[in-house]
C-alpha positions in Angstrom: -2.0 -28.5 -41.9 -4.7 -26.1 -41.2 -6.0 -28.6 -38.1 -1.7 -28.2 -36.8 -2.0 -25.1 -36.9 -5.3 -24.5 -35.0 -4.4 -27.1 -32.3 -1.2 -24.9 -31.7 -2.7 -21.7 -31.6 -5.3 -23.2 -29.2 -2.4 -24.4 -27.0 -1.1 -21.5 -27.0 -4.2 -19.1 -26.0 -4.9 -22.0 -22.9 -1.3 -21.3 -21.6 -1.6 -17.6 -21.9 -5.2 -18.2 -20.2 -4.0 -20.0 -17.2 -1.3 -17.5 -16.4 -3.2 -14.7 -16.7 -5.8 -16.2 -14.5 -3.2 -17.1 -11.8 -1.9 -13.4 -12.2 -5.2 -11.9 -11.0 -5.3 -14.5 -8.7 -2.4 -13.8 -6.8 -3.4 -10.1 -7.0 -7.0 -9.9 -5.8 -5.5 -12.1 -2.7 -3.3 -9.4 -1.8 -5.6 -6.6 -2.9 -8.7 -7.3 -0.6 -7.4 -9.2 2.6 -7.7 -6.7 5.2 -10.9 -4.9 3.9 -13.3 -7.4 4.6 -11.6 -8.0 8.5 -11.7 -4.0 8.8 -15.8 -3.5 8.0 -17.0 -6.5 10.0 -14.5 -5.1 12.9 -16.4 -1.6 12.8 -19.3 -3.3 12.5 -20.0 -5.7 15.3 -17.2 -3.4 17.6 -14.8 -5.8 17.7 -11.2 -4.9 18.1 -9.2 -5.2 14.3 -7.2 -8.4 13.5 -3.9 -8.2 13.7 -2.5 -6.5 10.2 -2.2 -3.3 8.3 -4.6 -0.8 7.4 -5.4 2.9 5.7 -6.8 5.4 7.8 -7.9 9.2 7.2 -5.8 11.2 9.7 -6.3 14.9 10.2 -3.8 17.0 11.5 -4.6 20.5 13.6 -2.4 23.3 15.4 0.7 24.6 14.8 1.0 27.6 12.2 -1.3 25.7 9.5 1.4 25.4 7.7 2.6 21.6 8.4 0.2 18.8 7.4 0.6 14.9 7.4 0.1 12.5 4.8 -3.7 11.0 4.6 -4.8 8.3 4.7 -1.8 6.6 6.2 -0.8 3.4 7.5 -2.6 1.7 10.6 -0.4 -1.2 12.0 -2.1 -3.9 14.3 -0.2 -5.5 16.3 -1.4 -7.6 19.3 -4.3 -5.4 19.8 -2.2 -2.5 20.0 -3.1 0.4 16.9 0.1 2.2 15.7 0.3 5.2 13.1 2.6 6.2 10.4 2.8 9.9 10.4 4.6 11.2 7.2 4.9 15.1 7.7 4.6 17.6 4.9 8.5 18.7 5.9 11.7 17.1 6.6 12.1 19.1 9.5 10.7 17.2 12.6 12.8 15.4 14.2 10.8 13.7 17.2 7.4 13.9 18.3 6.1 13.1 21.8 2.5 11.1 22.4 1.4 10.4 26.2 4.7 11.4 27.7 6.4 9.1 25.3 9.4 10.2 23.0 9.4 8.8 19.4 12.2 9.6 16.8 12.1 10.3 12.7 12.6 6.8 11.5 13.3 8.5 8.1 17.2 8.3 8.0 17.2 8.5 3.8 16.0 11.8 3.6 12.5 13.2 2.2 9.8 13.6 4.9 9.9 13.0 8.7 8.5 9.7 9.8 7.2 8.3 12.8 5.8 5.4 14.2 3.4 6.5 17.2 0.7 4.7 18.9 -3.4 5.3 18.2 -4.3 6.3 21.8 -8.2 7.0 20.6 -10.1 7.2 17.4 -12.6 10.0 16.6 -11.4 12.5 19.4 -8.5 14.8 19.0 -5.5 13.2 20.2 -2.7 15.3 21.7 0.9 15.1 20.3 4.2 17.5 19.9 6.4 17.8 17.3 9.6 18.8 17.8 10.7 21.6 14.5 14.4 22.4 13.4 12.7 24.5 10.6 13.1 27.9 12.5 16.9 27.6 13.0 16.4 26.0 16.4 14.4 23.7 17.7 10.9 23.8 19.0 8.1 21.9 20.6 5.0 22.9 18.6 1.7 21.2 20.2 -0.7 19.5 17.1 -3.8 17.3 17.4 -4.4 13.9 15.8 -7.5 12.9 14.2 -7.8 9.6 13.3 -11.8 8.2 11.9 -12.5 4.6 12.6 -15.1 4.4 9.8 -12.5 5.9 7.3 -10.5 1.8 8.0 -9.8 0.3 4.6 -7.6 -1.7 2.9 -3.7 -1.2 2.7 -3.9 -1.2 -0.7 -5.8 2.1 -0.9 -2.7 3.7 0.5 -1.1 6.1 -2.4 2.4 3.9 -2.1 0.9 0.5 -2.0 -1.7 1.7 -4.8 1.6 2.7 -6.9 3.3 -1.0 -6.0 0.3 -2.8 -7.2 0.2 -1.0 -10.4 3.8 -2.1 -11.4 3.1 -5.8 -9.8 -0.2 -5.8 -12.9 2.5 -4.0 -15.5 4.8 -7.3 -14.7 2.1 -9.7 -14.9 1.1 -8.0 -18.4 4.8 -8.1 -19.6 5.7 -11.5 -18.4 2.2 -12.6 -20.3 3.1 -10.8 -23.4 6.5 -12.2 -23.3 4.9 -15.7 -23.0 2.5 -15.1 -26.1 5.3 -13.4 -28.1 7.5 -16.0 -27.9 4.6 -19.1 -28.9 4.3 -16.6 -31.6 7.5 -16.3 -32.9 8.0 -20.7 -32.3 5.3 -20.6 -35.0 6.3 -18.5 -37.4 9.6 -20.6 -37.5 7.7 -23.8 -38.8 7.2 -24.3 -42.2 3.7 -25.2 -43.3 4.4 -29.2 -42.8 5.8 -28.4 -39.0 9.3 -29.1 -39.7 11.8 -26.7 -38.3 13.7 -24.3 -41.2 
């Protein structure tokens, strides 16, 4: 009886092994993808794969009021860089980078959003922001500061930091639901294995 009950509990602990391997599995696949790619492309000066990034972005002009949120989101796409610029203020509602016009792509409220393009890393970059905080609107001009050797992984973003935290909380549940009910199946067996 004793030897039953070791060679279950042994099953048991090799399931709940396997599937907590394959949980950290799956997450330190999506946790260090693009950090790798992003340190040997600063390295050897090569442009970045295509993907996303984190990047430390200063913001300067303007009252000193406004800020943006750092780091933020670096999308490559063909070559081409691209920034997420999440303002301190729901307020803006375009901005305007190298004569181009680019629009809040926040439409559920919270923060102003845009998608603008990375025109050059580690100078100032010029941009306006278009305000509706001041009853009407104004043009305010702003700098961009984006540093190459601040590129990282996405996963270093606060937002995708907070996602992987619940993905690990679900793979410790679904584990613990896994264990809990093995448990339970034995407890249900009398001492010969036959069901009560």
């Amino acid at each position: 009886m004793k030897d039953l009950a070791d060679g279950s509990r042994k099953k048991i602990l090799r399931r709940l092994a396997a599937l907590t391997g394959f949980c950290l599995g799956l997450a330190a696949a999506g946790m260090g993808a693009c950090t790798s790619a992003a340190a040997e492309s600063r390295l050897e000066g090569q442009t970045l794969a295509d993907g996303n990034y984190a990047i430390e972005v200063v913001l300067s002009g303007g009252s000193g009021k406004a800020s943006v949120e750092s780091p933020t989101r670096l999308t490559v796409e063909q070559g081409e860089c691209f920034a997420q610029i999440t303002w301190s203020s729901p307020n803006y509602d375009y901005m305007i980078v190298d004569g181009k016009t680019y629009y809040n792509e926040n439409t559920q409220g919270g923060n102003s959003t845009f998608r603008i393009p990375i025109l050059v890393f580690d100078e100032e970059m010029p941009v306006i922001a278009d305000t509706v905080a001041m009853g009407s609107p104004h043009e305010i001009p702003y700098t961009l500061l984006f540093y190459s050797d601040s590129i990282g992984s996405e996963s270093s973003l606060p937002k995708e930091g907070a996602k992987r935290v619940l993905v690990m909380a679900a793979f410790i549940i679904i584990a613990g639901g896994i264990l809990n009910y093995f448990v339970n199946k034995k407890k249900r067996k009398d001492y010969l294995g036959a069901k009560r």
